[in-house]
C-alpha positions as CSV (number, residue, x, y, z in Angstrom):
1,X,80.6,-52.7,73.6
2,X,77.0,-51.6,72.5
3,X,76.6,-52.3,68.8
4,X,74.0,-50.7,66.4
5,X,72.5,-52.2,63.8
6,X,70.4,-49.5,61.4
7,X,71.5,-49.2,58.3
8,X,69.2,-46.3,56.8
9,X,69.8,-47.7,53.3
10,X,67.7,-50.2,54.7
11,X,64.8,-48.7,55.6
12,X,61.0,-49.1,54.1
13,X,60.4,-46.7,51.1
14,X,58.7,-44.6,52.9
15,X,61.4,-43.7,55.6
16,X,64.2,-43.5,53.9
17,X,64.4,-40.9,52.9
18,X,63.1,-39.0,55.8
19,X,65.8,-39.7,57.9
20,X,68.1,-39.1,55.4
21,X,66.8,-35.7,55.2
22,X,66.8,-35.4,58.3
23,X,70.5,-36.5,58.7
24,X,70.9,-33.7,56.2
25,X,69.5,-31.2,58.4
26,X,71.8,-31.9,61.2
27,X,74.7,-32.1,59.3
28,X,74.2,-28.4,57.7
29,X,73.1,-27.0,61.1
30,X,76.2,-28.2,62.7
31,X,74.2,-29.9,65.5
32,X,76.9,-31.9,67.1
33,X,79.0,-29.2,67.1
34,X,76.7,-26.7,68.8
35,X,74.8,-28.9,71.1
36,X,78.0,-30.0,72.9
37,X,79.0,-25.8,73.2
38,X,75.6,-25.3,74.6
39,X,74.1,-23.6,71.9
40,X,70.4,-23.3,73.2
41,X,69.0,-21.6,69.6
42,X,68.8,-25.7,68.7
43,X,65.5,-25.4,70.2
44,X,62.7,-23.0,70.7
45,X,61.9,-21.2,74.4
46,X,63.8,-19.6,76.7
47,X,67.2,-19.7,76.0
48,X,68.8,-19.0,79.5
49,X,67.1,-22.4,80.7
50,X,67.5,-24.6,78.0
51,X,71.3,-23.5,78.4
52,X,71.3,-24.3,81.9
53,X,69.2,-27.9,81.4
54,X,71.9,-29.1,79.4
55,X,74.5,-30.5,81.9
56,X,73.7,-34.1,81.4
57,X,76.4,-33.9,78.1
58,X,79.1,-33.6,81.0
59,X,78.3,-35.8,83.4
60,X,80.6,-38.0,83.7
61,X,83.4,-35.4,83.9
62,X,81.0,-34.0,86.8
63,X,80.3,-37.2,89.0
64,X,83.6,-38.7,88.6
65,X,84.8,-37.0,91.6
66,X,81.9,-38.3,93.5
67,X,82.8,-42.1,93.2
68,X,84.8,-42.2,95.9
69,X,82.8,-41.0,98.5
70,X,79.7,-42.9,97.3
71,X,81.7,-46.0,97.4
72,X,82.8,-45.2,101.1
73,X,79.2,-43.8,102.1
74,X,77.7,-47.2,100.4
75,X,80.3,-49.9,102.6
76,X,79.1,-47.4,105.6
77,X,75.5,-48.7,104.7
78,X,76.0,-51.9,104.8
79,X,78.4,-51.8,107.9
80,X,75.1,-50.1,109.9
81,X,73.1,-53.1,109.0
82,X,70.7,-52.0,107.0
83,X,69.1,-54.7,104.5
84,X,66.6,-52.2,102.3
85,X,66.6,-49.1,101.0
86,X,63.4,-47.3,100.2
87,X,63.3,-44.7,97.4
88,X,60.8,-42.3,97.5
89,X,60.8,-40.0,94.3
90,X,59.0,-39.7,91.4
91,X,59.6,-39.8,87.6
92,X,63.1,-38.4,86.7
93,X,64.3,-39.2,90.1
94,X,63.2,-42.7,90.5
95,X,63.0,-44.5,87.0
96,X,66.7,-44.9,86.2
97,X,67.1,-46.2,89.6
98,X,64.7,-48.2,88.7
99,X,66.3,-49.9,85.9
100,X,69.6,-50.3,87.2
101,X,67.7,-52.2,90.3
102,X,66.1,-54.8,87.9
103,X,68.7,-55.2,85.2
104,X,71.8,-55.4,87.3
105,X,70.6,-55.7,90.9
106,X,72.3,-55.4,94.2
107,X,75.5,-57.2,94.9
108,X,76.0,-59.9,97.0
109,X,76.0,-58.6,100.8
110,X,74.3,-55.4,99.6
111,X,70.7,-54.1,100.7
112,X,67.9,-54.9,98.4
113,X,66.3,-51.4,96.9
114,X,62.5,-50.7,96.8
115,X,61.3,-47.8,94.5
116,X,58.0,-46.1,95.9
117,X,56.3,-43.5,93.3
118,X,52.9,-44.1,94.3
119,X,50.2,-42.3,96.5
120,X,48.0,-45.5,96.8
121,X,47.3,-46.5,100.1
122,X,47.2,-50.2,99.1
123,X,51.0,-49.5,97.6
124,X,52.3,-47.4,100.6
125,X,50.7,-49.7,103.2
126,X,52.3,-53.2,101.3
127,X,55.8,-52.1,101.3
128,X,55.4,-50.6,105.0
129,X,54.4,-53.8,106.4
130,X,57.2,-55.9,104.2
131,X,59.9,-53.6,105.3
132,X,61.7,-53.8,108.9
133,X,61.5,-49.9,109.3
134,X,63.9,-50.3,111.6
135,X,66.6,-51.3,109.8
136,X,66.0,-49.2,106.2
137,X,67.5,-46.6,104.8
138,X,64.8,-43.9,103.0
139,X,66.0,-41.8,99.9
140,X,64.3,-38.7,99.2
141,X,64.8,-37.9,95.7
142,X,63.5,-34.4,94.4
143,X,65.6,-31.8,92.2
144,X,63.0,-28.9,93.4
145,X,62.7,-30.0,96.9
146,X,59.0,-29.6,96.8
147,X,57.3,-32.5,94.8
148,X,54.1,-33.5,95.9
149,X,54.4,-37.3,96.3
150,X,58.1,-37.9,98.0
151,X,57.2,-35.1,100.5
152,X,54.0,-36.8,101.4
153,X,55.7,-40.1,101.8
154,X,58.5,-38.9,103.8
155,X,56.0,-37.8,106.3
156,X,55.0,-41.0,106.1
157,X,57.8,-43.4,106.8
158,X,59.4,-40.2,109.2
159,X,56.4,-41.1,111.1
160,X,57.1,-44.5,111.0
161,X,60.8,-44.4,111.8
162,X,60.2,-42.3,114.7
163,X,57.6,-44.8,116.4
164,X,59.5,-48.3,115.3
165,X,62.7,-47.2,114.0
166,X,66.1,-46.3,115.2
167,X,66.7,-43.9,118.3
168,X,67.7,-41.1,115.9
169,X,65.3,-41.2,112.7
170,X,67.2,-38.6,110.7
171,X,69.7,-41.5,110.4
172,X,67.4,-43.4,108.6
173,X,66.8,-40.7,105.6
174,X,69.3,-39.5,102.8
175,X,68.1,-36.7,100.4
176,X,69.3,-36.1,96.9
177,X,68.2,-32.8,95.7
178,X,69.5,-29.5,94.0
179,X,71.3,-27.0,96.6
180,X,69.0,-24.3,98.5
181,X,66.1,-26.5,97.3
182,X,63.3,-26.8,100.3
183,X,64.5,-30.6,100.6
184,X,67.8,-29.5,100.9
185,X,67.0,-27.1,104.4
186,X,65.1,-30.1,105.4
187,X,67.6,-33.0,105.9
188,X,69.9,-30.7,107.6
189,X,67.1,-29.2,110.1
190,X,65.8,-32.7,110.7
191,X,69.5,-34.3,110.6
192,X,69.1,-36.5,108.0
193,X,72.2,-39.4,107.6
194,X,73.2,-37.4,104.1
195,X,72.0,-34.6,101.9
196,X,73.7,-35.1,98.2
197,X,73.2,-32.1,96.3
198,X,73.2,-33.0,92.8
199,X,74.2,-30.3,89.8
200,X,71.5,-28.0,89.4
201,X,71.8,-28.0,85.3
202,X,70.8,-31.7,85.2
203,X,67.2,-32.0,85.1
204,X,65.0,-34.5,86.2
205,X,64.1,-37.1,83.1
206,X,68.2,-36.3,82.1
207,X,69.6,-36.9,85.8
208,X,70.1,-41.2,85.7
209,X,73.8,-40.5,85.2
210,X,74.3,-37.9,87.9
211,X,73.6,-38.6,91.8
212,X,70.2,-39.0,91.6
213,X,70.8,-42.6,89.5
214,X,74.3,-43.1,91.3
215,X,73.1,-43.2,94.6
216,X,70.6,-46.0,94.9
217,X,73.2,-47.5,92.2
218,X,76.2,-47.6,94.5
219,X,74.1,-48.7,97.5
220,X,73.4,-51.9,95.2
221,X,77.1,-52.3,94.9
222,X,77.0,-51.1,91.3
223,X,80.2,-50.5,89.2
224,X,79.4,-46.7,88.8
225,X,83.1,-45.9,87.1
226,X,82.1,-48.4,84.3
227,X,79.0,-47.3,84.3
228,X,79.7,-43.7,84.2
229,X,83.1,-44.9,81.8
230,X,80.3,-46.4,79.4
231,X,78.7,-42.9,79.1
232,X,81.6,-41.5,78.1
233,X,82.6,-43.6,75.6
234,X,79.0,-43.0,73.8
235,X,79.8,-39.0,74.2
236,X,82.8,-39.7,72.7
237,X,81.0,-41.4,69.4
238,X,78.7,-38.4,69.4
239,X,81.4,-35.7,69.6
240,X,82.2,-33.2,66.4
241,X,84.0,-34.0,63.4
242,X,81.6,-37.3,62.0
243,X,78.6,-37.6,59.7
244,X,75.7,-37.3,61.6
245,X,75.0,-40.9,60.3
246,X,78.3,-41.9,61.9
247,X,77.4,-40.3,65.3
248,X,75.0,-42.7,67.3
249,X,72.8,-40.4,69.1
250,X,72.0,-38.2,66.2
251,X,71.1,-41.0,63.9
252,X,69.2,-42.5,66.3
253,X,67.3,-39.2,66.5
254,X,66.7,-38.8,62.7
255,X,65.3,-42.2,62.6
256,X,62.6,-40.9,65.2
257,X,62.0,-37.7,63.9
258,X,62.3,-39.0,60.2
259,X,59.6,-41.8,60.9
260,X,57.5,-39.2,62.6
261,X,57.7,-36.8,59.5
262,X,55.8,-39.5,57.0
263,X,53.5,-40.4,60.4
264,X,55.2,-43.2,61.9
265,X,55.4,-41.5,65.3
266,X,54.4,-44.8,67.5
267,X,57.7,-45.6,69.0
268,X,57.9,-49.3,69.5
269,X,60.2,-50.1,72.3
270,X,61.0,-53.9,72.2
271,X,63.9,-55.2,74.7
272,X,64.8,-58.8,75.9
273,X,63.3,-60.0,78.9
274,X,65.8,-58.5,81.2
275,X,65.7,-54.7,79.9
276,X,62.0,-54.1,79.9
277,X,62.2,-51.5,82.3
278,X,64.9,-49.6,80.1
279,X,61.4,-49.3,78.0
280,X,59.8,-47.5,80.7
281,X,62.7,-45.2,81.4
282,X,63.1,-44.2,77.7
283,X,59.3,-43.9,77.8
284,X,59.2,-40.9,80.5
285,X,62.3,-39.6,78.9
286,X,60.6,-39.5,75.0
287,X,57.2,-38.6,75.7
288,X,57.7,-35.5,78.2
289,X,60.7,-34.4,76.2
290,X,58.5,-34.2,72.5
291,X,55.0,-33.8,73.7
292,X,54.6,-30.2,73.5
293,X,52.6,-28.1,71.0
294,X,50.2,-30.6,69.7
295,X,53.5,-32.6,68.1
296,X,55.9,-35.4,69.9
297,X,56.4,-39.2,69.5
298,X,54.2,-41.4,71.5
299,X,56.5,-44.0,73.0
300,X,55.3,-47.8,73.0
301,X,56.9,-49.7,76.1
302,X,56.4,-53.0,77.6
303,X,53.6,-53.9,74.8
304,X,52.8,-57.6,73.8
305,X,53.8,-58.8,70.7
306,X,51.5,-58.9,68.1
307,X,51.8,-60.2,64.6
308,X,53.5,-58.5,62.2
309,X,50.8,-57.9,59.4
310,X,48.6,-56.5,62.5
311,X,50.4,-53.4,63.3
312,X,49.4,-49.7,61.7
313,X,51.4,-47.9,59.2
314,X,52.0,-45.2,62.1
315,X,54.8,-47.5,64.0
316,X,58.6,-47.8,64.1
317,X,60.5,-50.2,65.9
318,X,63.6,-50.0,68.4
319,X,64.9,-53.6,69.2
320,X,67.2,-53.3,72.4
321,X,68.7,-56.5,73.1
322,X,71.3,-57.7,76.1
323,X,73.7,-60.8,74.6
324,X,73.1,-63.6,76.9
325,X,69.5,-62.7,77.5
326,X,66.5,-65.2,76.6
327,X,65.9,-63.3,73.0
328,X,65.0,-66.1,71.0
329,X,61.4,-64.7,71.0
330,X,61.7,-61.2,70.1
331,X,64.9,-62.1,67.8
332,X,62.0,-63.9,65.9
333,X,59.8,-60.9,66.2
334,X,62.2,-58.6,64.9
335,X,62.8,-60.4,61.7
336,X,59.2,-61.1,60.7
337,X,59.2,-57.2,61.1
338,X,61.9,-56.5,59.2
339,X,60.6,-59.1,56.3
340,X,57.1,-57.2,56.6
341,X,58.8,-53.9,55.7
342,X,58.7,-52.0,59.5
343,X,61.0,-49.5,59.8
344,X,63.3,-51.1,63.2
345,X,66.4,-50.7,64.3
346,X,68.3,-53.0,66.6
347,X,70.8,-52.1,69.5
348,X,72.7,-54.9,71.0
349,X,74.2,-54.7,74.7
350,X,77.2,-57.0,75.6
351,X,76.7,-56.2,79.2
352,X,74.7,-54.8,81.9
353,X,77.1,-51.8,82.6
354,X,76.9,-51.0,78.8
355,X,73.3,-49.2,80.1
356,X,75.8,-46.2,81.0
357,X,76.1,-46.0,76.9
358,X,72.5,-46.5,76.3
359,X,71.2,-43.8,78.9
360,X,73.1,-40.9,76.7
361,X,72.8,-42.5,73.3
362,X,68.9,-42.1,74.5
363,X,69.1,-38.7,75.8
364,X,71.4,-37.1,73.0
365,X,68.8,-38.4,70.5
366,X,65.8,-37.2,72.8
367,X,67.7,-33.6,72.3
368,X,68.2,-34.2,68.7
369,X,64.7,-35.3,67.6
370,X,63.5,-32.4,69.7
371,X,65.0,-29.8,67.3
372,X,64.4,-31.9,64.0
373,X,60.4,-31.5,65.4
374,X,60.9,-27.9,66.7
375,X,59.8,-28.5,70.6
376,X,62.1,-28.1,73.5
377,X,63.2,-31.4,75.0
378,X,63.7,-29.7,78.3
379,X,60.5,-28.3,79.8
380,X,56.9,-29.8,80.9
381,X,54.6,-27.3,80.8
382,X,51.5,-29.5,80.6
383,X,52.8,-31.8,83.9
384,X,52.8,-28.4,86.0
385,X,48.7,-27.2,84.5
386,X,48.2,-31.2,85.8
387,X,49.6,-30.5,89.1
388,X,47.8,-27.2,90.0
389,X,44.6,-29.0,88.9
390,X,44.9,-31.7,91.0
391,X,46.5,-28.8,93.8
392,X,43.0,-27.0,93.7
393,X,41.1,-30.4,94.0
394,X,42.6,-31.0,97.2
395,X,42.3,-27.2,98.3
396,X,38.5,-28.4,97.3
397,X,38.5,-31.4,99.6
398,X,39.8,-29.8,102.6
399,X,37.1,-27.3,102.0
400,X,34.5,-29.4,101.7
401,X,35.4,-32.8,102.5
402,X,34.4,-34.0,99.4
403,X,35.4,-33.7,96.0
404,X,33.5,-31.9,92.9
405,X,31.0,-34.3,91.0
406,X,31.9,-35.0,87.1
407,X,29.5,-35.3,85.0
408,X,29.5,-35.9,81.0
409,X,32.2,-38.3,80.4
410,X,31.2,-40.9,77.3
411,X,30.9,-45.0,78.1
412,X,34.7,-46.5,77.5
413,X,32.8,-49.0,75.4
414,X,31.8,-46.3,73.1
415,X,35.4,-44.7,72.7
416,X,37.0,-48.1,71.9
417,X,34.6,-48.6,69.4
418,X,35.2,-45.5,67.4
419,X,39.0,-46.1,67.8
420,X,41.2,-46.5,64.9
421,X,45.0,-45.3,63.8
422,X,47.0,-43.0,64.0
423,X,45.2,-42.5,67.4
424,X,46.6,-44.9,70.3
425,X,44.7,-46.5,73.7
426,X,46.1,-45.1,77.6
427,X,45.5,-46.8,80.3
428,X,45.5,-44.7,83.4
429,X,45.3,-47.5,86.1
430,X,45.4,-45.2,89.6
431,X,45.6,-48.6,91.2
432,X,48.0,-50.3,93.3
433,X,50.3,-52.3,90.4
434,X,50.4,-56.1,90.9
435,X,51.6,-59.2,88.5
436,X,47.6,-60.4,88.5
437,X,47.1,-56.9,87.3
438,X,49.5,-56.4,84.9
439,X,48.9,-59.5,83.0
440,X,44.8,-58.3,83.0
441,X,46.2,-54.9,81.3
442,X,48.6,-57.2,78.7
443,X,45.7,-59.2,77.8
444,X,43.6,-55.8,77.4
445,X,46.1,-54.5,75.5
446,X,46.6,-56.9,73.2
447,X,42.4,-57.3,72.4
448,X,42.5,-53.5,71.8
449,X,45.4,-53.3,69.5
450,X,43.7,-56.7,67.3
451,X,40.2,-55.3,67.7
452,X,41.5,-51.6,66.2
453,X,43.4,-52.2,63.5
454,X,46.8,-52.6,65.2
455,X,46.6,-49.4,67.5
456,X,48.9,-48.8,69.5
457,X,48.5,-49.0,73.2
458,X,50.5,-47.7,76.4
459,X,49.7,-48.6,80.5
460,X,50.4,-45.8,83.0
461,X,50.1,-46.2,87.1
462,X,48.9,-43.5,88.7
463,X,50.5,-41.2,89.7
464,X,53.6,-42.4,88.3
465,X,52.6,-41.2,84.5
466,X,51.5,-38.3,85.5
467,X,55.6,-37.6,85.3
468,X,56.3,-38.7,82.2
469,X,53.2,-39.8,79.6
470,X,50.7,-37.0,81.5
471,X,52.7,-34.3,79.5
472,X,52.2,-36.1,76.2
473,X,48.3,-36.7,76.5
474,X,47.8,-33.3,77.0
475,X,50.8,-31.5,75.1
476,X,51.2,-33.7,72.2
477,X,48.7,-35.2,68.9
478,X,45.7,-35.2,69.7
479,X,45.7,-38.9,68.8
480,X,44.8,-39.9,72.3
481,X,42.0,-42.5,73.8
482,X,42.3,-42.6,77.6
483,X,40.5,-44.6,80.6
484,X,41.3,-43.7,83.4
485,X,40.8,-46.1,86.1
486,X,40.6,-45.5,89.7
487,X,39.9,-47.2,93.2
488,X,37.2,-46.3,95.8
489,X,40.0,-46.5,98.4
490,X,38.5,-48.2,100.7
491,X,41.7,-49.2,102.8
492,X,43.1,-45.9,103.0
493,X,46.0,-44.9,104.8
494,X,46.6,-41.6,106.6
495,X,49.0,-38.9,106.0
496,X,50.6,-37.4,109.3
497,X,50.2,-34.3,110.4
498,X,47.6,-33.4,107.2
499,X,43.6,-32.9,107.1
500,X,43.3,-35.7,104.2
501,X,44.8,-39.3,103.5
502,X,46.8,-40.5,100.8
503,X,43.3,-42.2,99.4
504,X,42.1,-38.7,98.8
505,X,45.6,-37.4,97.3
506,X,45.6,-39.9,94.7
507,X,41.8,-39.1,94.2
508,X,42.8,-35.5,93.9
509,X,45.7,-36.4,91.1
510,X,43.4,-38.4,89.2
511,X,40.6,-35.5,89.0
512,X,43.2,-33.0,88.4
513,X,44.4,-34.9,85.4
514,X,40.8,-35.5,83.9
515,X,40.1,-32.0,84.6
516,X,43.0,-30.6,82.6
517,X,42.6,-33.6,80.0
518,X,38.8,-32.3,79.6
519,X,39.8,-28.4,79.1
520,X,41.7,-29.4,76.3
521,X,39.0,-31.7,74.8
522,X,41.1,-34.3,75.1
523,X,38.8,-38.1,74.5
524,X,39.0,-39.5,77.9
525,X,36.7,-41.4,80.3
526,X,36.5,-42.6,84.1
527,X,35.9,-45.7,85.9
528,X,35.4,-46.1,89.4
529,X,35.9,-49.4,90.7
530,X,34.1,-49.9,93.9
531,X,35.9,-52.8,95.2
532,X,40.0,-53.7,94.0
533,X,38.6,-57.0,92.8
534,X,40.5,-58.5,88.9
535,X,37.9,-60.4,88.1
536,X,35.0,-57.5,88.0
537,X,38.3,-55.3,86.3
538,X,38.8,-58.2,83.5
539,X,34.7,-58.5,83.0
540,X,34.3,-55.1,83.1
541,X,37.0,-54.6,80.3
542,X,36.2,-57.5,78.3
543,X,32.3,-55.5,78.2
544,X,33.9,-52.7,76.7
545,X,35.2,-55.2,73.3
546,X,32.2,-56.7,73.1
């Protein structure tokens, strides 16, 4: 059973009672009433597809019917042999796959599962050469059918297949994608091994309970009737006929929206150990769901632990804890936070499966604080300007063979020394993502946050953000600081049948997102690092303190 643990009485002086207002609100607007009849008025835009992007709040009576046939489709996996399973998909359709691989894992006898959201070469070429193509399974995960990055890498490993794989590639590749979608006309024309077609009123960053989450999960032997049993349980506690302070999504929304109202809009995800990639998930799902019209809530995931006293008054704190987990450390945390007056609230898991209640606990509120702040939660408006920037930078590259020149972009020294709260530090690391790397960024990270009053910071791969974070740097406050750091690509990798490699796509993304970043004036800088070396990264970072 998932427990929470705010009590709003509780909170600091200054939060109190903007939440409770904000319970107020919900409760006179009848929200739990009208959300779960669709009522798209909630929120502003169109109404048609908000109404039609709200089919998460009946998933599990939707994918029930599934679970049989993804339990016989996954012991037919195994019985073929196949010991990996590559997931190619971006955002939406690979993150809650993504946390259901590290925080429960695949079952004894089960293939191991490999998400792949990157257009690096170093990335795509790693995982090719530690795979036997021969005997994995591809997923190509897309709701339109026509994302950028998993059509590019399907080429990719179709290519692959067909030279070292099976006699029949299209055995090899599954798609999961809405019906009549380009992806869809694809895996029947090329014969793929399955084509689910997931509900076309879930959408992408809402879709973790529906096939596009279920999938991968069953292929790693997950429980998806408890998992999907979980869900419903939390819709149940969110239905009609409760206080909004009794009803666990909304409250959970009002104490986001209600911090964000007295400027405590840094969302502090902290988890135990095991569940740091639920912060990651909830991270894509907050920021492109609230970053819109210069407002949102910047999500903090995956962020060292810093001192109490350090932090800015523009934080508030969600503690998400799994029983069993090593939590003495962030247990510790949490307290001294509490004692220091931080607004944090505390959700305890008692199992792995109780995820199933903590994916639509997140979402519901994610729909909630998106009325209380008066943005839809259910479009991305800035992620598709993003995409046709970086679209006309490649149309420029084939053109030319070489990309436009940038010029005028400040010294990352002299942004991080004019830095202060409420405004927070990005990285944008368009580099290949490795444990020597990540701990450079942590160590970063935590020098920035001590060296600026307790700002808050946030890490990003490339391209990876660009589905989740991109749309609040450009959409949201304009409380941003980002360095963007890229690669020269020196080890690229080709993409087949196309006139440019996957070095100069995820040159291309990059330049398309400091291009639209730049129109909106947005305070952003570039680094090009000339050889993948950490110890010229650390130096060159540790210049920038200093």
């Amino acid at each position: 059973m998932t427990r929470t643990n705010p009590n709003h009485g509780l909170l600091p002086g200054d939060v109190a009672p903007a939440v409770d207002e904000c319970l107020y609100e919900l409760d006179t607007q009848r929200f739990s009433e009208r959300i779960l009849s669709h009522d798209a008025t909630l929120w502003p835009g169109d109404q048609n597809e908000i109404r039609h992007r709200l089919g998460w709040l009946h998933v599990h009576e939707t994918m029930m019917p599934h679970c049989g046939d993804l339990t016989s489709f996954a012991e037919q996996v195994r019985s073929q042999g196949f010991r990996d399973v590559v997931l190619l998909g971006m955002g939406g359709s690979s993150l809650g796959a993504e946390v259901l691989n590290r925080v429960i894992g695949p079952a004894s006898g089960s293939p191991a599962l490999h998400v792949l959201d990157s257009t690096i070469p170093s990335t795509i070429r790693a995982l090719t050469t530690r795979i036997d193509v021969g005997n994995t399974l591809f997923i190509v995960a897309s709701k339109s059918g026509d994302t950028l990055e998993p059509n590019l890498l399907y080429e990719h490993f179709w290519h692959e297949a067909s030279i070292r794989g099976r006699h029949d590639a299209g055995a090899q590749f599954v798609a999961i994608t809405d019906r009549g979608s380009p992806l869809d006309a694809l895996g029947h024309e090329r014969g793929f091994h399955r084509v689910f077609l997931n509900p076309s009123d879930v959408g992408g960053r809402y879709s973790v309970l529906s096939l596009f989450g279920l999938v991968p999960g069953a292929l790693l032997g997950l429980d998806h009737i408890v998992l999907l049993n979980n869900a419903l349980d939390m819709k149940n506690r969110c239905s009609p006929g409760q206080p909004a302070s009794q009803n666990p999504g909304a409250s959970l929304g009002a104490y986001i929206a209600g911090c964000a109202h007295v400027g405590r809009n840094k969302l502090t995800v902290l988890t135990s150990p095991r569940l740091q990639s639920f912060g990651l998930w909830a991270e894509q799902l907050i920021a492109e769901s609230t970053g819109k019209n210069g407002r949102g809530i910047v999500p903090v995931a995956q962020e060292p632990l810093l001192p109490p006293t350090t932090y800015s008054s523009d934080r508030a704190f969600v503690y998400i804890r799994l029983r069993g987990d090593r939590c003495d450390e962030t247990d510790k945390h949490t307290a001294e936070l509490l004692e220091s007056g931080h607004p944090c609230v505390v959700f305890d898991l008692d199992d792995a499966c109780a995820l199933g209640k903590e994916f639509f606990r997140w979402e519901y509120a994610t729909a909630t604080t998106g009325a209380l702040l008066g943005v839809n939660p259910f479009d991305q408006p800035n992620v598709k300007s993003a995409k046709d920037a970086s679209s006309a930078m490649l149309q420029h590259y084939v053109a030319h063979r070489e990309f436009p020149l940038i010029n005028g972009l400040p010294p990352m020294r002299d942004l991080l020394h004019t830095a202060k709260p409420p405004a927070y530090v990005a990285i944008m690391a368009y580099l290949r993502q490795t444990p020597e790397l990540d701990n450079l960024f942590q160590a970063f990270r935590q020098r920035v946050s001590e060296h600026c009053g307790g700002m808050a910071t946030a890490l990003g791969y490339g391209p990876r953000f660009l589905h989740s974070t991109g749309q609040l740097h450009k959409g949201g406050p304009d409380q941003c600081i980002l360095l963007q750091l890229v690669s020269a690509y020196h080890e690229d990798l080709p993409v087949p049948g196309k006139a440019f490699s996957f070095g100069v796509v995820a040159e291309a993304q990059a330049l398309g997102d400091l291009h639209a970043l730049r129109s909106l004036n947005r305070r952003v800088t570039r680094i090009v690092l000339e050889r993948d070396d950490a110890a010229a990264l650390s130096q060159l970072l540790e210049n920038a303190l200093t």
